[in-house]
C-alpha positions as CSV (number, residue, x, y, z in Angstrom):
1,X,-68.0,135.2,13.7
2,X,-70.9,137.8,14.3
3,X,-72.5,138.5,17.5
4,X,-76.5,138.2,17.7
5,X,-76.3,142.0,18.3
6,X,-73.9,144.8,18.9
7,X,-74.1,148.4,19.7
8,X,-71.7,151.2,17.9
9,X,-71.2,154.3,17.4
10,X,-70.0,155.9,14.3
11,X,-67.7,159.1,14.5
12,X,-66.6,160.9,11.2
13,X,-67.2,158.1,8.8
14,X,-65.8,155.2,11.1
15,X,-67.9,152.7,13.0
16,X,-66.6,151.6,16.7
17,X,-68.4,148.5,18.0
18,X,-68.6,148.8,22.1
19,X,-71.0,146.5,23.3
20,X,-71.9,143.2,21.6
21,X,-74.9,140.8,23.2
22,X,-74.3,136.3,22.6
23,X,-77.9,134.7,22.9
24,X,-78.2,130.8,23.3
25,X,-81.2,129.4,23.7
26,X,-82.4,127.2,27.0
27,X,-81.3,123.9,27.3
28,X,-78.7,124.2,24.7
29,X,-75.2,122.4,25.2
30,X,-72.5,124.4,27.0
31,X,-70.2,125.9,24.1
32,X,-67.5,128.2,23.3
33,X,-69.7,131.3,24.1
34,X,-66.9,133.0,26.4
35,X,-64.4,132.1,24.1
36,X,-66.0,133.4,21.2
37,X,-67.4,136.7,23.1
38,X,-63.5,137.2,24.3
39,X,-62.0,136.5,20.8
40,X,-64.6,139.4,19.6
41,X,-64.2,142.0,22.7
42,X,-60.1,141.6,21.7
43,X,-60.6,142.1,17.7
44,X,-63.0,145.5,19.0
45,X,-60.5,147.0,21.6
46,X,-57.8,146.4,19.2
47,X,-59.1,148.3,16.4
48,X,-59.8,150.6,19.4
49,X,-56.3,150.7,20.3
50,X,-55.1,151.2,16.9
51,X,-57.3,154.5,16.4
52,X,-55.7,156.2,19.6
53,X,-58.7,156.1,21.7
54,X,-57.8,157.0,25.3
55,X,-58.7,154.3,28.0
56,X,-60.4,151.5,25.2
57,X,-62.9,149.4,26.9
58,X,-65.3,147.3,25.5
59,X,-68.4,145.1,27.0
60,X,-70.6,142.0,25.9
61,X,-73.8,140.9,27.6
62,X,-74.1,136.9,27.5
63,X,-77.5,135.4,27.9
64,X,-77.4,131.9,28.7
65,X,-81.0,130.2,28.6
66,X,-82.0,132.2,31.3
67,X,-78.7,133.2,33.1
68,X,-76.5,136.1,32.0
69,X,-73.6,137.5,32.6
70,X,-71.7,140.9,31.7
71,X,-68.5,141.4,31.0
72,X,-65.6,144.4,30.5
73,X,-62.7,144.3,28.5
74,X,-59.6,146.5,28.9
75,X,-55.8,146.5,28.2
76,X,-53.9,147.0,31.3
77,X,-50.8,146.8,30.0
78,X,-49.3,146.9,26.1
79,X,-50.8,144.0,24.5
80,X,-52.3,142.5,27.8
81,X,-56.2,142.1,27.4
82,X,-57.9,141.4,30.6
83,X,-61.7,140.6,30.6
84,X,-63.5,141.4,33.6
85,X,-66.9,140.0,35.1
86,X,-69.1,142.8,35.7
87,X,-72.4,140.4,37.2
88,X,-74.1,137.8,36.9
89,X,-78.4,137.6,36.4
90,X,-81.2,136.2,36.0
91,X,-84.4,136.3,33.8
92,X,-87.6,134.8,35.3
93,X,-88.7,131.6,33.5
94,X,-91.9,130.7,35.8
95,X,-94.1,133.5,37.9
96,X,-92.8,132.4,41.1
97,X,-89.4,134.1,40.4
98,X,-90.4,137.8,39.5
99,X,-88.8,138.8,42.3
100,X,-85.3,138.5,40.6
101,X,-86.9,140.9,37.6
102,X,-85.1,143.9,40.6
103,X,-81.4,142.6,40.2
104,X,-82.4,141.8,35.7
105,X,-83.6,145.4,36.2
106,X,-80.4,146.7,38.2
107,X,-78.3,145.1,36.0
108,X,-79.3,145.8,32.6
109,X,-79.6,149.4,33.6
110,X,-76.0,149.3,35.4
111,X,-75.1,148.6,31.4
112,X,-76.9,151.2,29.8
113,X,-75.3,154.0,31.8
114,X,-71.9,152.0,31.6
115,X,-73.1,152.0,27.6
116,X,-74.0,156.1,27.5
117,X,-71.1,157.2,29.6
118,X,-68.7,155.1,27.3
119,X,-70.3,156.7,24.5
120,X,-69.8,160.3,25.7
121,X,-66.4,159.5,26.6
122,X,-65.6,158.4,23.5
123,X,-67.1,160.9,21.2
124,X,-66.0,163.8,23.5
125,X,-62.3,162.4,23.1
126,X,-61.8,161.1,20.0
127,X,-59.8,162.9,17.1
128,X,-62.3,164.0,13.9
């Protein structure tokens, strides 16, 4: 079960995946997407978890034809996962709905500083 992309970082050797991305094309059937994003956010903050890494969290990006949705996974508890919508968006399929390219905008960018503080986080704490 691989992801259709996923961002890491490597620290001393070791590869940490942090944010993974699950594509389906428009029109497509409703699937398992969730359920397969969640099953992969769980195997990454687990092998999180099991290097010591202070506060673990994890994210995924699904794009759904045109609608997508972020999410955040964290443990709150030993051994309780809890998976967190971060927003919902859309990507303009005709010219009459550029306007919504501001909240695509807002939102992919609201990830990539999630994504760089995450990573600084990370490689500032973990143990080399």
């Amino acid at each position: 079960m691989q992801p259709d992309f996923t961002a890491f970082t490597e620290v001393a050797g070791r590869r940490f995946d942090l944010f993974v991305v699950e594509v389906k094309k428009p029109q497509q059937p409703k699937g398992q997407d969730l359920v397969k994003v969640g099953f992969m956010l769980r195997q990454m903050l687990t092998k999180l978890v099991e290097e010591k890494i202070e506060r673990p969290q994890v994210y995924a990006l699904i794009v759904d034809g045109y609608e997508c949705t972020t999410y955040k996974m964290v443990i709150d508890h030993q051994f309780i996962f809890k998976l967190i919508e971060i927003s919902q968006f859309l990507l303009p399929d005709r010219m009459h709905k550029i306007p919504c390219l501001e909240t695509t905008v807002a939102s992919l960018y609201q990830i990539k500083v999630i994504d760089f503080t995450l990573l600084r986080e990370f490689t500032d704490g973990i143990i080399i």
